[in-house]
C-alpha positions in Angstrom: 0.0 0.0 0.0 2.9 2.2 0.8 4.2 1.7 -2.0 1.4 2.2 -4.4 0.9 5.9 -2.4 4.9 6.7 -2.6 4.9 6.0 -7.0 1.7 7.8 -7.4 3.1 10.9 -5.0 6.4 10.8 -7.2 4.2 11.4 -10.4 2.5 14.0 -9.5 5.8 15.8 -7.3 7.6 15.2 -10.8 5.2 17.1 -13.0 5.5 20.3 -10.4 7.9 22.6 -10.1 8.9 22.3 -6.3 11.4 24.4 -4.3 13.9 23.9 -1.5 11.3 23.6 1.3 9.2 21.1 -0.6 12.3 19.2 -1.2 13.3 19.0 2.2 10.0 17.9 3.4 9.9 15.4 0.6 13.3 14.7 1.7 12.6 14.1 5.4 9.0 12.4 4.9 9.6 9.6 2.5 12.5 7.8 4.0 10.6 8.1 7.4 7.5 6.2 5.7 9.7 3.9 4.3 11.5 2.8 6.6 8.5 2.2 8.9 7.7 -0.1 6.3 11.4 -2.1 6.0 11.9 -2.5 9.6 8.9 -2.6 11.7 10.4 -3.6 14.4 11.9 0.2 14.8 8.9 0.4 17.1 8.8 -2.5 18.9 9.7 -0.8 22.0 7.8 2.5 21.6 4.2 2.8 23.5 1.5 1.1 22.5 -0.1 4.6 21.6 2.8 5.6 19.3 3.3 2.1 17.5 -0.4 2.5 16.8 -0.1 5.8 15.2 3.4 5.2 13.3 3.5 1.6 12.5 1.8 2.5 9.1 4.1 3.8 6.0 1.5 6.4 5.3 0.9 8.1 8.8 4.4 8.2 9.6 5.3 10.0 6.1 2.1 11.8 6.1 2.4 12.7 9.4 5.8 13.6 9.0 5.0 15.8 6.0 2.2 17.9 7.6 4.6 18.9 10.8 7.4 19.7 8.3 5.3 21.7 5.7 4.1 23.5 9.5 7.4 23.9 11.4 10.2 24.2 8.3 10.8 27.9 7.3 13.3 28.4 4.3 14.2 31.7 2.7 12.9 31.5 -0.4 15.0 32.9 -3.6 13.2 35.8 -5.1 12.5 34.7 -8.8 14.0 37.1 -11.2 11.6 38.6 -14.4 
C-alpha cells in the first residue's frame, strides 16, 4: 500500500515545479514512511499509543510531511523577471 501511495506521490511531485522547502519535506517524509515499512520492528519498544499511530508507512510519512510543511521555514529565492 505504501508503495502504491509513494509512486503515485512521485508522479504528481515530478510534474510540479517544487522548491527547496518542498524538497526537504519530501526529503525528510519519504525515508521516514519507508523505513517504517522495512523495519517494523523500529517500534517494537515505543508505547502502545505511538506504534499505533506510526507503525503505518503512510501516517508516519504523512504525518511527517504535515509537521514539516508546519514547522520548516526556508528563505525562499526571489525569482528574477
Amino acid at each position: 500500500m505504501f508503495g502504491m501511495v509513494a509512486a503515485v506521490s512521485i508522479r504528481i511531485i515530478a510534474s510540479q515545479e517544487i522548491g527547496r522547502k518542498e524538497t526537504l519535506v519530501l526529503a525528510v517524509s519519504l525515508p521516514l514512511g519507508l523505513g517504517v515499512e522495512l523495519m517494523q520492528d523500529v517500534l517494537k519498544q515505543a508505547p502502545e499509543a505511538i506504534r499505533s499511530i506510526f507503525s503505518s508507512g503512510i501516517t508516519t510519512g504523512g504525518l511527517t510531511a504535515i509537521i514539516g510543511n508546519i514547522v520548516i521555514r526556508v528563505k525562499e529565492e526571489s525569482k528574477k523577471d
